[in-house]
N, C-alpha and C positions, 0 to 999 in steps of 0.2 A: 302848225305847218301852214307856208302863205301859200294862195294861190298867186300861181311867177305871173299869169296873165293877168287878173284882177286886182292881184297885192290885198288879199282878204285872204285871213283863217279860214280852217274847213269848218271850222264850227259857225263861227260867218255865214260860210257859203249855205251850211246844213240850215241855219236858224232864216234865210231868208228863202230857201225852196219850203220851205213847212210852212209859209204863208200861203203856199196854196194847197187848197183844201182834197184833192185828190191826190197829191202826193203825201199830205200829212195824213192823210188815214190809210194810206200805206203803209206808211213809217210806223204808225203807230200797231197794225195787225201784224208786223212782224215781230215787233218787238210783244208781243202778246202770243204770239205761238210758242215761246223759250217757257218752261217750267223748271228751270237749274235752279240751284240755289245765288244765282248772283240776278234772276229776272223780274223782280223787284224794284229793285235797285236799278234795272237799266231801263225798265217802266217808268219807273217817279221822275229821273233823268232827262230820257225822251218828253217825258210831260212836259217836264219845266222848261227847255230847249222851244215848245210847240207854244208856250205861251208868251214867252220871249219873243217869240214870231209875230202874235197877235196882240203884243201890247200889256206887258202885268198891271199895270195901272188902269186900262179900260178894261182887263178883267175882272181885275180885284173891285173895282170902282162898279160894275155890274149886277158884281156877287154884293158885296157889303162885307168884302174881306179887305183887310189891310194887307201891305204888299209881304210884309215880312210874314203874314202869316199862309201867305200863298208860298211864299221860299221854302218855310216850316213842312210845310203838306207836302209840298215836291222837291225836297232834297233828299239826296241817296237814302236818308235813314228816316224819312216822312211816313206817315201812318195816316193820309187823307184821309176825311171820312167819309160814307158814299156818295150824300149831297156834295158834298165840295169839288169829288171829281166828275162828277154826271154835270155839275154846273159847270164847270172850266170845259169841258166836254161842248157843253150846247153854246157855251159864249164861243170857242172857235169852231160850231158850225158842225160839228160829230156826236156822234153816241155811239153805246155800248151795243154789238149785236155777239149775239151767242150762235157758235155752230159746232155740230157735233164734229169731237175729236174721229178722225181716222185710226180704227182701231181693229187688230187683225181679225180677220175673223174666225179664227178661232179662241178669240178671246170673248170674243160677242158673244161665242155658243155657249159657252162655260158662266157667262153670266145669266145668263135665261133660264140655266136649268136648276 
């Protein structure tokens, strides 16, 4: 789909606001809250979209990855290993932070006891 006023794809439009780093780590803890069977896959996706943003050649070229092996780790059916996404992570300027799932609380109690 073109944007009428730019004449750019939304994928375009999506891969040039993920160059900035406040909005791609947005992008990215949404796509990180989904646990379905297809959020994986819309993980590895978003990755590979966010590095497209920042250049796969000065990432790969950073890491000591080759480009196709950066494609590999981050297409739909990719299995990165953890170094390689903590590194792609720190060369566009993000890391991994952990926070507790919102969970009923009556689910809390049942685990305590």
């Amino acid at each position: 789909m073109k944007n009428a006023n730019r004449g750019i794809s939304h994928e375009e439009y999506l891969i040039e606001q993920l160059k900035d780093p406040e909005y791609a780590a947005a992008y990215l803890s949404e796509l990180f809250k989904d646990s379905d069977d297809g959020a994986q896959e819309r993980i590895l996706v978003g990755l590979h979209r966010m590095a497209k943003a920042h250049g796969i050649s000065n990432i790969t070229g950073r890491l000591g990855l080759s480009p196709a092996a950066l494609f590999r780790a981050l297409s739909p059916n990719g299995n990165p290993r953890m170094g390689t996404l903590l590194g792609v992570l720190r060369e566009m300027g993000l890391s991994l932070k952990a926070v507790p799932q919102k969970v009923p609380r009556q689910r809390r109690l049942k685990r305590a006891v």
